[in-house]
C-alpha positions in Angstrom: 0.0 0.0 0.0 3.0 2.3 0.9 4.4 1.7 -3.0 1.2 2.7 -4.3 0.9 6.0 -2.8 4.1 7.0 -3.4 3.7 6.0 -6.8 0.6 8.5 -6.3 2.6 11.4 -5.0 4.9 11.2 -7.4 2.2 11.2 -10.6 0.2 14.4 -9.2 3.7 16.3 -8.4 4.3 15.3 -12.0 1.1 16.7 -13.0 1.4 19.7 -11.0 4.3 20.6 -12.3 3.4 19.8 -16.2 0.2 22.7 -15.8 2.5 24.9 -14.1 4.9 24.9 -16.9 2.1 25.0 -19.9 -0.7 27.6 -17.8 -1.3 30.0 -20.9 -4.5 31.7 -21.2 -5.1 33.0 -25.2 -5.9 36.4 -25.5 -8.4 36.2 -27.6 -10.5 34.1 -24.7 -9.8 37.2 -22.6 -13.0 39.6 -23.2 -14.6 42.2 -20.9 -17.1 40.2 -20.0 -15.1 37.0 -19.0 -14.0 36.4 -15.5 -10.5 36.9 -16.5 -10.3 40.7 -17.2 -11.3 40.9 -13.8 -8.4 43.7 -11.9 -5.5 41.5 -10.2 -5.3 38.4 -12.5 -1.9 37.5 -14.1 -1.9 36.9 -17.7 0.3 35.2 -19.5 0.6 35.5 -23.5 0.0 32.2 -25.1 2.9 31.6 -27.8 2.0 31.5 -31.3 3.2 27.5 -31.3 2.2 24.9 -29.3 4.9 23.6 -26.8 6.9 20.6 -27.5 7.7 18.2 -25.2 11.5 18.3 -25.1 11.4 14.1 -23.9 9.2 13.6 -26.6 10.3 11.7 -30.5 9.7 12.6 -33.4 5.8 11.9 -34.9 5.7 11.3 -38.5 2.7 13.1 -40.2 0.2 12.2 -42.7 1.9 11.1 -45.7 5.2 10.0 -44.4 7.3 7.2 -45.3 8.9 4.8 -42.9 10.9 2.0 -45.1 7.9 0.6 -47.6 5.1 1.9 -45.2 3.4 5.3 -45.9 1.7 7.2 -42.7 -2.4 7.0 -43.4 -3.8 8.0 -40.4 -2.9 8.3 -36.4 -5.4 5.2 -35.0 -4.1 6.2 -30.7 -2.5 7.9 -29.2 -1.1 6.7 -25.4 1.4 7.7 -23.1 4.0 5.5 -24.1 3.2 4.9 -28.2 1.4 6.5 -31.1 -0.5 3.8 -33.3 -0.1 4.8 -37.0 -2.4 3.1 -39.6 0.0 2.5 -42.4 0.1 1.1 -46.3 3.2 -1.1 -47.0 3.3 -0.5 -50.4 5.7 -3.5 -50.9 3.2 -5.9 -50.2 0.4 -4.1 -50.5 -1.5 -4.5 -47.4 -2.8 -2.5 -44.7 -1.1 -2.5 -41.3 -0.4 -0.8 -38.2 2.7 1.2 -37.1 3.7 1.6 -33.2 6.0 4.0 -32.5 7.6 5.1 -29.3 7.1 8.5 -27.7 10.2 9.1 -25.7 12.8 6.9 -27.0 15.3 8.7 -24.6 14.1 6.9 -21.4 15.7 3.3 -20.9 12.9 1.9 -18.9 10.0 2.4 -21.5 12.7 1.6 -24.5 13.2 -1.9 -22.7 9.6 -2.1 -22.2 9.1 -1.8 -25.6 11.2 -3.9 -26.9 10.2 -6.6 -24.5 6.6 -6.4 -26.1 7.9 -6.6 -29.3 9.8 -9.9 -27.9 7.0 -10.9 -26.7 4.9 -10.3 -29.6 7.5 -12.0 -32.1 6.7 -15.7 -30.2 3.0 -15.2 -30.0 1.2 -17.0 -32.6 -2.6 -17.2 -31.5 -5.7 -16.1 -33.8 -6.7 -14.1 -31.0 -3.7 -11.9 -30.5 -2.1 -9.2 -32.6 0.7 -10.1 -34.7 4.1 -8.8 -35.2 5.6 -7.9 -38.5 8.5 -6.3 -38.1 10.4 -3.7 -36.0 13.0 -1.2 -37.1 13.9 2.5 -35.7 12.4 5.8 -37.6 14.4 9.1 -37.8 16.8 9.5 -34.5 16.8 6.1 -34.1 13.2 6.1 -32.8 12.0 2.6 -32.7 8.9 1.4 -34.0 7.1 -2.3 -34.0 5.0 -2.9 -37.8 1.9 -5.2 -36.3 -1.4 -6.6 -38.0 -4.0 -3.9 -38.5 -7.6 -4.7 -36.5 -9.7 -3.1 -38.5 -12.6 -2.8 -35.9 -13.7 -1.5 -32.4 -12.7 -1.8 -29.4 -14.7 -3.1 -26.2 -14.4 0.5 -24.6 -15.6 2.2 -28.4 -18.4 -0.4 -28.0 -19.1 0.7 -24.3 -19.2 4.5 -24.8 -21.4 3.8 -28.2 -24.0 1.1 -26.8 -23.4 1.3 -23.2 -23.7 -2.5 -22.7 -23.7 -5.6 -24.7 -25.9 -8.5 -25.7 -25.2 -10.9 -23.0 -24.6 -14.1 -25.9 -21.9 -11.3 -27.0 -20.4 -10.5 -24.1 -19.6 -14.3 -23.2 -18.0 -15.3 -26.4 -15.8 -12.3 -26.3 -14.8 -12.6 -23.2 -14.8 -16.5 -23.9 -12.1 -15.9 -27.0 -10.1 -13.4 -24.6 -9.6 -16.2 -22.1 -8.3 -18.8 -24.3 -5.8 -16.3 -25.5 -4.7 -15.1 -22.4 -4.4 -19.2 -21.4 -2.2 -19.5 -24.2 -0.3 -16.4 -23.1 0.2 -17.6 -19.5 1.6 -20.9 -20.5 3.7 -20.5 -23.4 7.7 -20.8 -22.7 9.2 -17.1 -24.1 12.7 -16.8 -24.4 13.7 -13.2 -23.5 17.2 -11.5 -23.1 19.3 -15.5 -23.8 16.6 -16.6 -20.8 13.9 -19.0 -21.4 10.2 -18.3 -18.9 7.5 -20.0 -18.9 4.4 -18.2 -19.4 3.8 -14.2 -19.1 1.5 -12.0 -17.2 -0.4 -9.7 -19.2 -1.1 -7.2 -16.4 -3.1 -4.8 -18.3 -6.6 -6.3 -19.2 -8.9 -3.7 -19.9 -11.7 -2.5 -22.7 -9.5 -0.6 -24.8 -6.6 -3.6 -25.0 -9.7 -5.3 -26.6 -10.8 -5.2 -30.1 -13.3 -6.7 -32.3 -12.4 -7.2 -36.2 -15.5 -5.8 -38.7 -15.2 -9.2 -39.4 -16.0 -10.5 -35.6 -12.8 -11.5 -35.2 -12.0 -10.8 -30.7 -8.0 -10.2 -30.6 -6.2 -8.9 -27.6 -3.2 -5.9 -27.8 -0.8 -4.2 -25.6 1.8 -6.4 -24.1 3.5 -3.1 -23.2 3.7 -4.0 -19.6 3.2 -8.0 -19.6 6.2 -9.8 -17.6 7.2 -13.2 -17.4 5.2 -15.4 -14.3 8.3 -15.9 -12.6 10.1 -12.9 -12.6 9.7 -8.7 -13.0 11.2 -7.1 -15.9 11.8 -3.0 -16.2 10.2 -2.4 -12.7 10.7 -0.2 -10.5 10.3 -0.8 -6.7 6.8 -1.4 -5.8 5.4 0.8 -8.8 2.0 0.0 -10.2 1.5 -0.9 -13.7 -1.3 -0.9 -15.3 -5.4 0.3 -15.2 -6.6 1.1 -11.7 -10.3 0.4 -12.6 -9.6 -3.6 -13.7 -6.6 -4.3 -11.7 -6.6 -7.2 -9.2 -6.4 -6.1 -5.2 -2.7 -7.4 -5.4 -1.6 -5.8 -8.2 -3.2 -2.9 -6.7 -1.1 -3.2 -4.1 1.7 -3.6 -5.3 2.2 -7.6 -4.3 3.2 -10.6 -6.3 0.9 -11.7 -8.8 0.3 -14.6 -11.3 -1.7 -15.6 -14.0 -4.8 -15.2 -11.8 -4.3 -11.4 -11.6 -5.3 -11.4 -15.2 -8.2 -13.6 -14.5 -9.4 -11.0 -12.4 -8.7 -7.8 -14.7 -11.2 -9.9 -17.7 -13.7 -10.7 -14.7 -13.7 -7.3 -14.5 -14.3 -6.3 -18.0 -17.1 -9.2 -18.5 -18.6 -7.2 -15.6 -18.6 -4.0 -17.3 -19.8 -5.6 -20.9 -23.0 -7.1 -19.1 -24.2 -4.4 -17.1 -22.8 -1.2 -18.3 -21.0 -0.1 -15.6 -17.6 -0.3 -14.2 -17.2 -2.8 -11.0 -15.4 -0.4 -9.2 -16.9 3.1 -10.3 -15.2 4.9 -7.6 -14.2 8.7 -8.3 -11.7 8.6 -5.8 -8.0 6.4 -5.8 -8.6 6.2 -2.1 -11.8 5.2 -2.6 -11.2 2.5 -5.2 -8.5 1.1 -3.6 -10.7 0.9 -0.2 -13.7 -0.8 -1.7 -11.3 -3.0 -4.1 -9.5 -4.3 -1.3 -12.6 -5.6 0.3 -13.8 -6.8 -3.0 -16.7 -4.6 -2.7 -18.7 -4.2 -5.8 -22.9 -4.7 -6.9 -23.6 -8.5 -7.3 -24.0 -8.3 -10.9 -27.8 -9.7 -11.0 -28.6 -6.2 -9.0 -29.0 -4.1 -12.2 -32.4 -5.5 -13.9 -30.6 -7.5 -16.3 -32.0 -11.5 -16.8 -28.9 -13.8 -16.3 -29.0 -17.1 -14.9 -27.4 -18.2 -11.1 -24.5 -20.5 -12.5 -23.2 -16.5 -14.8 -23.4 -15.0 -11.4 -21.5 -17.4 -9.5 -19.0 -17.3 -12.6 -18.7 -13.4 -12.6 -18.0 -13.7 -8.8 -15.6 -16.3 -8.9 -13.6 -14.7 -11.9 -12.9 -11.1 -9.3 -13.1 -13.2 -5.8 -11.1 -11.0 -3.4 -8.4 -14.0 -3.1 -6.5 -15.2 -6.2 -7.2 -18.9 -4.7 -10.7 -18.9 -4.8 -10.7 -17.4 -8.4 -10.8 -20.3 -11.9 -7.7 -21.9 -11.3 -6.6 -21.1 -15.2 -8.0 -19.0 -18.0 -9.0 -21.5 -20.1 -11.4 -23.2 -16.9 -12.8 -19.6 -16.6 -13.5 -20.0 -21.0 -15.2 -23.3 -20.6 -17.7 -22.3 -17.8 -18.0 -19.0 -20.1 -18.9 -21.4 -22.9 -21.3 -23.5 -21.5 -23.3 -20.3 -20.1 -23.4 -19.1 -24.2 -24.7 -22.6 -25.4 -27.1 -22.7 -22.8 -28.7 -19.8 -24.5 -27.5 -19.3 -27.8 -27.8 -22.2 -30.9 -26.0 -20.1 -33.3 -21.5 -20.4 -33.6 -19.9 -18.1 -31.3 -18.8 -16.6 -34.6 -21.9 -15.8 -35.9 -22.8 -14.0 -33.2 -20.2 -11.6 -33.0 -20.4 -11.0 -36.6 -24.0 -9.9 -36.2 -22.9 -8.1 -33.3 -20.4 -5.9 -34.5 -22.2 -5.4 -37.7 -25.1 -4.2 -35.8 -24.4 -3.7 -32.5 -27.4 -1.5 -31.4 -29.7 -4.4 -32.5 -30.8 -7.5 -30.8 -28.9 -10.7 -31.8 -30.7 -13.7 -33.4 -29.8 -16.6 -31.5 -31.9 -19.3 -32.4 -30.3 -22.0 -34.7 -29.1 -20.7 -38.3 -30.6 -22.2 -41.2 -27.9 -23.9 -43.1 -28.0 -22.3 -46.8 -29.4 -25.0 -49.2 -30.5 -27.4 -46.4 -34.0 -27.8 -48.1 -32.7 -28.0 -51.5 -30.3 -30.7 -50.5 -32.7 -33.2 -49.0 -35.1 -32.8 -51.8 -31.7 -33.6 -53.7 -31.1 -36.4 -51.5 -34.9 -37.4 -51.9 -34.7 -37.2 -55.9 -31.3 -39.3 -55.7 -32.9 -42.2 -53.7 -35.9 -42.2 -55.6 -34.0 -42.6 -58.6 -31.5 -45.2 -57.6 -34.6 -47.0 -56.5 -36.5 -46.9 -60.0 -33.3 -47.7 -61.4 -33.0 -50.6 -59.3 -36.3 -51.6 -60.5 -35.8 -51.3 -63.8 -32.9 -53.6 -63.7 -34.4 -56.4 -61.8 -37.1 -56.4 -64.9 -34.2 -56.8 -67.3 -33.0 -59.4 -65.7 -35.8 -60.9 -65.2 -36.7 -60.4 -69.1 -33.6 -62.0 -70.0 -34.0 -65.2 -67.8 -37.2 -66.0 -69.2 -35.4 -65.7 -72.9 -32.8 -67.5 -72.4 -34.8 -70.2 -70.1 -32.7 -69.8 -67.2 -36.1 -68.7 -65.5 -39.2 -71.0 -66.3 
């Protein structure tokens, strides 16, 4: 607890001291009637350019080239990365472009590389890819990745304010068997070989769903292997305050199950709407989240069976041992609750999900395309093998009685 507010302090003093140094008030804002002009305030004349971040790399703009790829549009912006969507006019495909803000600082230069490490020896279809990596102008370093062409869960969120429940399980179904994959893979990192990695920063927007309702999770920036804790600092917290587990919170040793309870966390907010822990406050949040305090999530009107409630609560219990024991035991349980309601391929419900995702999903069986036509064909076939049949046994018969085999 000490860690995390020092790790606190030391953000808000940061903060302090960034609107200190950038307080300019336009003149133009500054009229009669406004509550500036008022005798005794201190103005300060804005500069006619914006201020640059001495810390900060170089951005490409719209139109750049980096190697083959040309700069099409900035996709998100973060504090450690832009996210370039880019053309590699070598191949001829559509892709995306992460680029590192401050390539000066050690920490987040490790940290980048490790993701792109990381992201080199992941091969799952629902994770981002890695391309390539290579360094832009002052040897800034940048990671090429697969383009999602898509929304994320949080885009989703602000848009629709909740999902379909069938939709919500099979995304957060396909989330856990990546992140299963994730946690017990063997990664060889820096001539050392760990098995499995800690994502540490499950959340909506590390989320995305393809136009094609394809789920893939992003952002290994901060994922470590299980065993040990690379580019750390003392007891600094990494990561999302809102979907963190108590521990990680805290700044304790964590494992897979930490991750468990950052997507129990996200499920959570896909159901219902709202965050689990919708605290204003840090001190707040971390009081309620360390008495894993949060609105049983049948409390909000919302029709979902017993056995989804008890797997919601188990997925964020307070204790990492009485959470699943794996991500992939929290998928199955999530998968049995979707067949139990819906007929239709978890596919073909997030298809017509993200394709419409204001409307109710059909979720009664899908009609196979040509089923009718192909068991009249099949009835046509037999019928026809059985009048040929016929016809043949008359034949025969025929030709017995000619040649007196048959009396």
């Amino acid at each position: 607890m000490y860690f995390l507010f020092q790790e606190i302090i030391l953000y808000l003093g940061t903060i302090c001291k960034t609107r200190r140094r950038n307080h300019f008030i336009k003149w133009e804002d500054m009229n009669e009637s406004s509550e500036l002009s008022q005798p005794g305030k201190r103005y300060v004349r804005a500069p006619e350019q914006a201020q640059v971040n001495p810390y900060q790399s170089p951005m490409p703009k719209l139109g750049d080239k980096i190697g083959p790829n040309r700069i099409m549009l900035l996709v998100g912006e973060g504090g450690m990365a832009n996210v370039y969507k880019i053309w590699h006019e070598g191949l001829e495909v559509t892709r995306a472009l992460k680029i590192l803000k401050n390539a000066s600082d050690k920490e987040l230069r490790d940290r980048f590389f490790t993701e792109a490490k990381i992201l080199a020896d992941i091969h799952h279809p629902n994770i981002v890819e890695i391309h390539n990596i290579g360094y832009w102008e002052q040897n800034v370093p940048f990671i090429e990745m697969e383009f999602i062409d898509g929304a994320s869960i949080r885009d989703l969120l602000t848009q629709h304010k909740r999902f379909p429940l069938p939709a919500a399980l099979i995304t957060a179904y396909f989330v856990s068997h990546a992140l299963h994959y994730a946690h017990i893979k063997d990664y060889t990192l820096y001539g050392k070989v760990y098995k499995g990695l800690i994502h540490r920063d499950i959340k909506p927007d590390n989320i995305i769903i393809s136009k094609d309702g394809i789920v893939k999770l992003m952002d290994f920036g901060i994922a470590r292997p299980t065993e040990v804790s690379l580019h750390t600092i003392g007891g600094k917290v990494m990561g999302s305050l809102a979907y963190l587990s108590p521990e990680q919170l805290e700044g304790k040793d964590i494992d897979h199950r930490s991750d468990i309870f950052s997507l129990g966390s996200v499920l959570y907010e896909m159901i219902t709407g709202q965050r689990a822990y919708p605290q204003k406050t840090i001190s707040e949040l971390v009081r309620h989240k360390s008495k894993g305090e949060f609105s049983p999530i049948d409390s909000f009107g919302i029709s979902i069976s017993p056995t989804l409630v008890e797997t919601v609560k188990k997925s964020m219990a307070l204790a990492p041992d009485q959470r699943f024991a794996t991500s992939a035991e929290m998928g199955n349980a999530l998968y049995r609750e979707f067949k139990a309601m819906a007929e239709r391929s978890p596919a073909d419900v997030l298809y017509q999900f993200i394709t419409n995702p204001g409307a109710p999903i059909d979720i009664s069986e899908a009609p196979i395309a040509g089923r009718k036509d192909r068991k009249n064909g099949r009835g046509k076939i037999i019928a026809m093998a059985a009048a040929g049949a016929a016809i043949l046994l008359v034949v025969l018969f025929a030709i017995g009685k000619m040649t007196g085999l048959l009396p």
